[in-house]
C-alpha positions in Angstrom: -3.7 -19.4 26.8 -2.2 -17.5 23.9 -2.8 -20.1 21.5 -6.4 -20.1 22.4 -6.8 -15.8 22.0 -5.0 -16.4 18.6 -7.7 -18.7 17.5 -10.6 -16.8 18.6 -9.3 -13.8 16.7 -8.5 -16.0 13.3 -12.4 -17.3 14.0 -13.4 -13.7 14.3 -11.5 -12.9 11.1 -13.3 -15.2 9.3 -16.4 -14.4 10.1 -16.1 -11.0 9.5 -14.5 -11.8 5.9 -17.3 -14.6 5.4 -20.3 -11.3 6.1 -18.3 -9.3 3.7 -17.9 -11.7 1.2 -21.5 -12.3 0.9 -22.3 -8.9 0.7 -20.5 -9.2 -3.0 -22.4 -10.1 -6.3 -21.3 -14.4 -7.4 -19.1 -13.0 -10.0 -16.8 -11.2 -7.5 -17.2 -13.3 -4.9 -15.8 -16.2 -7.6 -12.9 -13.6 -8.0 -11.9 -12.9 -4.6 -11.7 -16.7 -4.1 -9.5 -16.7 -7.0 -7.0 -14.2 -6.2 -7.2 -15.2 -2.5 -6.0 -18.9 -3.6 -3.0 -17.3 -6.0 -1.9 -15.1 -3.1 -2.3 -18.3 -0.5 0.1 -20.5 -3.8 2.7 -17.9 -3.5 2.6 -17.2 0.0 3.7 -21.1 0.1 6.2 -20.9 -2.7 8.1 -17.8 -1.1 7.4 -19.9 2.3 9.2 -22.8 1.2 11.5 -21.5 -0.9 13.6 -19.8 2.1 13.1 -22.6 4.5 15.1 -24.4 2.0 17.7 -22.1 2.1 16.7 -20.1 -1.2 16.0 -16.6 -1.6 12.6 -15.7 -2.2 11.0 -12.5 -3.4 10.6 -10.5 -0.5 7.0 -11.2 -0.6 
């Protein structure tokens, strides 16, 4: 049952960032999906980097 409140909240999430981020002009909007993709690439570096046993950034 915990798995299934955890997923209603992510959806929530989402929605909430998907009315905010239309609320922004294209050129930020374009931004935000940048800088959210660099910080989801290094989220998965540092991710995999210590489950291979190496130190990673303390991101």
């Amino acid at each position: 049952m915990a798995a299934v409140e955890s997923l209603e909240r992510k959806k929530a999430r989402v929605e909430e960032a998907n009315a905010l981020l239309s609320q922004l002009d294209e050129v930020t909007q374009k931004a935000v999906y940048i800088a959210t993709n660099m910080f989801l690439a290094k989220k998965d570096t540092v991710t995999a980097d210590n489950s291979k046993g190496g130190v990673g950034n303390g991101f």
